[in-house]
LOVO-507249 format. One record per residue: residue number from 1; residue in one letter; x, y, z of N, C-alpha, C in turn. Coordinates in nm, 3 decimals, padded with zeros to 5 digits. Example, Ala and Ser with C-alpha at 12.3 -4.5 7.8 and 13.67 -1.06 7.14 Angstrom:
! residues 2
- 1|A|01.319|-00.569|00.780|01.230|-00.450|00.780|01.320|-00.330|00.780
- 2|S|01.285|-00.225|00.708|01.367|-00.106|00.714|01.290|00.003|00.787
***
This chain:
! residues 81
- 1|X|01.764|00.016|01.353|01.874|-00.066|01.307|01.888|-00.046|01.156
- 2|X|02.014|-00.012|01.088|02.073|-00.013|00.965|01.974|-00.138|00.896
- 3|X|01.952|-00.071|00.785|01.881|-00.244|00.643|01.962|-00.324|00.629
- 4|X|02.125|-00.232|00.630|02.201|-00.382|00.525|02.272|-00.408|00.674
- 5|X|02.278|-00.414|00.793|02.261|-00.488|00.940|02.162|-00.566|00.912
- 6|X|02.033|-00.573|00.929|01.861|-00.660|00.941|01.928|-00.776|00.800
- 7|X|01.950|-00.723|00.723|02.007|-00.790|00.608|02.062|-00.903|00.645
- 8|X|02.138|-00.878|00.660|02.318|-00.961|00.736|02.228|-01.075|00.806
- 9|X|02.162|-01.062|00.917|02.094|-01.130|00.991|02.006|-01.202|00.979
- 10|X|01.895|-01.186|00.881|01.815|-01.222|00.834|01.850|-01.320|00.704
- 11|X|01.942|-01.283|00.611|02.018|-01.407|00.572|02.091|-01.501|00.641
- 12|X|02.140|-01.510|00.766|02.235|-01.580|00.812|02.143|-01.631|00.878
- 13|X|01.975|-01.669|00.916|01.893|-01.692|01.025|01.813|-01.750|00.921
- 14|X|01.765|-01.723|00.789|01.659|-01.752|00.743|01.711|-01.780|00.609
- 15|X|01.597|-01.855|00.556|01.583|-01.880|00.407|01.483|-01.817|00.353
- 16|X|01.493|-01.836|00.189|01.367|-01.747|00.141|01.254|-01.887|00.151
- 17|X|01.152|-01.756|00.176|00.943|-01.828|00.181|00.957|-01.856|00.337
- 18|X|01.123|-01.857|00.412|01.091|-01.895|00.579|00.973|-01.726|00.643
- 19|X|00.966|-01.771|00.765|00.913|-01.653|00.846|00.989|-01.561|00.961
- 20|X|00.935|-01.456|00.959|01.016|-01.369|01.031|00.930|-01.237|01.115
- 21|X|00.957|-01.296|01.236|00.892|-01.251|01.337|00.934|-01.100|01.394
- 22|X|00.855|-00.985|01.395|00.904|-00.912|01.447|00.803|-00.818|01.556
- 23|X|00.800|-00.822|01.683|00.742|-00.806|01.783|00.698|-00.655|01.787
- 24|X|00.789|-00.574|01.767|00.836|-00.454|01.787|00.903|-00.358|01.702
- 25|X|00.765|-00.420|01.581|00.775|-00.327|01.436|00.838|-00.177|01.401
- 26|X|00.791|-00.120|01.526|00.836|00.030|01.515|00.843|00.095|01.349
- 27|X|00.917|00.125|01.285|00.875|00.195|01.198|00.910|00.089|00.989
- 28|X|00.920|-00.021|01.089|00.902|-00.151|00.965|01.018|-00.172|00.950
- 29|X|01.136|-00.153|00.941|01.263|-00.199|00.867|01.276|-00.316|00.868
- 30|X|01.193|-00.414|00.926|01.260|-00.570|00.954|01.191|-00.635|00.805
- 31|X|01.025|-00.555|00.849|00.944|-00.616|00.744|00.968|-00.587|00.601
- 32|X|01.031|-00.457|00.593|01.047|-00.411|00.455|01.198|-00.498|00.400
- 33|X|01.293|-00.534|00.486|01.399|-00.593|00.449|01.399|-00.740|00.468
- 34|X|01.271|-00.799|00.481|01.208|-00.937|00.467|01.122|-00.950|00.355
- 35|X|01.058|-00.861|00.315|01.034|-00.855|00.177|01.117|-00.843|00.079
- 36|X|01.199|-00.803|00.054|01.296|-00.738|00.012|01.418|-00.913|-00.066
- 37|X|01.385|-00.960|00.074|01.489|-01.126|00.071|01.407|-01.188|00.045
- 38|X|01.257|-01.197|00.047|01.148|-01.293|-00.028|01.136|-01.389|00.077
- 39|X|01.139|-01.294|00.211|01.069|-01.403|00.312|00.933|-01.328|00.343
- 40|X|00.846|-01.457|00.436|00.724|-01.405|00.438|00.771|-01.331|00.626
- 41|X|00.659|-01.254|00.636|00.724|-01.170|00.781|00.565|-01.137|00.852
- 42|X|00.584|-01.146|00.901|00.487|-01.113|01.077|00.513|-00.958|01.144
- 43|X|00.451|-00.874|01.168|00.528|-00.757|01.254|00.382|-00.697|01.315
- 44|X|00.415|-00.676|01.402|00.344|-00.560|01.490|00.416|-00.443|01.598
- 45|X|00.305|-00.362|01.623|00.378|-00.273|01.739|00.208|-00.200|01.843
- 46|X|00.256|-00.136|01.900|00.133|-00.118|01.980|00.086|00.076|01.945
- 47|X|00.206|00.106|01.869|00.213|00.262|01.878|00.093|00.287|01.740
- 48|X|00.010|00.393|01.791|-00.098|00.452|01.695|-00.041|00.486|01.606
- 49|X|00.058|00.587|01.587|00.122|00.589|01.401|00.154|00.474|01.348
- 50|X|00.198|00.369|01.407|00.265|00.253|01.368|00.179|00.222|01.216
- 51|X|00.067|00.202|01.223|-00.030|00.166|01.096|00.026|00.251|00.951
- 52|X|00.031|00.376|01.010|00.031|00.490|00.874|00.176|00.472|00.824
- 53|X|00.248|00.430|00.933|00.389|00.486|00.892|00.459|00.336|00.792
- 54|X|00.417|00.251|00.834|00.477|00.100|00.805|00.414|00.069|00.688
- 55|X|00.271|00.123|00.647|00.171|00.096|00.520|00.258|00.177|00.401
- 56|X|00.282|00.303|00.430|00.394|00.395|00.319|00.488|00.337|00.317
- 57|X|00.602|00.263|00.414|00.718|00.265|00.398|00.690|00.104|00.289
- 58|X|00.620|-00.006|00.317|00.578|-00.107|00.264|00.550|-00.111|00.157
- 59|X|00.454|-00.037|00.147|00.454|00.028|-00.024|00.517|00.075|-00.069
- 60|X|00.652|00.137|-00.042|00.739|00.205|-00.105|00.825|00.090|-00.147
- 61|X|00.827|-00.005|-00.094|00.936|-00.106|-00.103|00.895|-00.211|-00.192
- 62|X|00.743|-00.236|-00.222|00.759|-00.312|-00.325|00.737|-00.258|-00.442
- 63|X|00.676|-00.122|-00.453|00.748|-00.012|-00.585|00.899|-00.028|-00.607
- 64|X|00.997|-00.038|-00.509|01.122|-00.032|-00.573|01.186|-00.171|-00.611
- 65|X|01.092|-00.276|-00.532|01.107|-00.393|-00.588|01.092|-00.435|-00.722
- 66|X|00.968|-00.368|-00.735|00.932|-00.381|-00.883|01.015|-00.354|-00.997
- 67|X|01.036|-00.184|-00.983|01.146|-00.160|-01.062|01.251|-00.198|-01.042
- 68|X|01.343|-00.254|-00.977|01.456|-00.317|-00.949|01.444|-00.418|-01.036
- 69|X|01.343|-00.512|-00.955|01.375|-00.660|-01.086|01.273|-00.671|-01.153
- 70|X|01.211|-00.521|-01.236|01.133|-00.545|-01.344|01.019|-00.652|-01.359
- 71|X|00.962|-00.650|-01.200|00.852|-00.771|-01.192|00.723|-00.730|-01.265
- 72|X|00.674|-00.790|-01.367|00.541|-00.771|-01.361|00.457|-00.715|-01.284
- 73|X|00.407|-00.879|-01.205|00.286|-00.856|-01.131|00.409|-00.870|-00.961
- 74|X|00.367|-00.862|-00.864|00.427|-00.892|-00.743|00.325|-00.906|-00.632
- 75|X|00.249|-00.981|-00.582|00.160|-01.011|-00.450|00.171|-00.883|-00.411
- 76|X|00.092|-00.844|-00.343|00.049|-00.725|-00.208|-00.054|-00.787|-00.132
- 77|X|00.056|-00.776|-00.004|-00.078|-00.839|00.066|-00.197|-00.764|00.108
- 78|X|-00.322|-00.838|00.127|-00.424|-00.796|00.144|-00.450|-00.617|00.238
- 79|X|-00.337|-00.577|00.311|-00.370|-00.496|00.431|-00.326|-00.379|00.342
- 80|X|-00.240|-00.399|00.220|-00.214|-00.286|00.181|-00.325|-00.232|00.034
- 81|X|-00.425|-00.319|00.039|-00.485|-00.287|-00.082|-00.595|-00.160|-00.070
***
């Protein structure tokens, strides 16, 4: 599914710090565009790449977070350290 689709939805469903459930992580877009809106997010999937592929794309996203709004410091959660 398109980001700025998950977007759309995820604002119109949620607030920021709410939670956001996603069952069927597949290759992260829900989680990376729940970070992204400054909600906290949940995701899994059952597929063996799933780990490698969602840890890069996650990290990529709060690198561009950073530089976007020039954050200092920004949380990472524990799984990506």
């Amino acid at each position: 599914m398109p980001e700025n689709l998950l977007e759309r939805i995820i604002k119109a469903s949620s607030n920021e710090s709410d939670l956001v459930l996603d069952p069927f992580g597949g290759t992260g877009t829900t989680a990376a565009v729940a970070k992204k809106l400054n909600r906290n997010y949940i995701t899994m999937d059952t597929s063996k790449t799933y780990y490698e592929v969602i840890t890069k794309r996650l990290k990529g996203k709060i690198e561009e977070i950073k530089r976007n709004k020039n954050i200092e410091q920004l949380q990472t959660p524990t799984l990506f350290d």
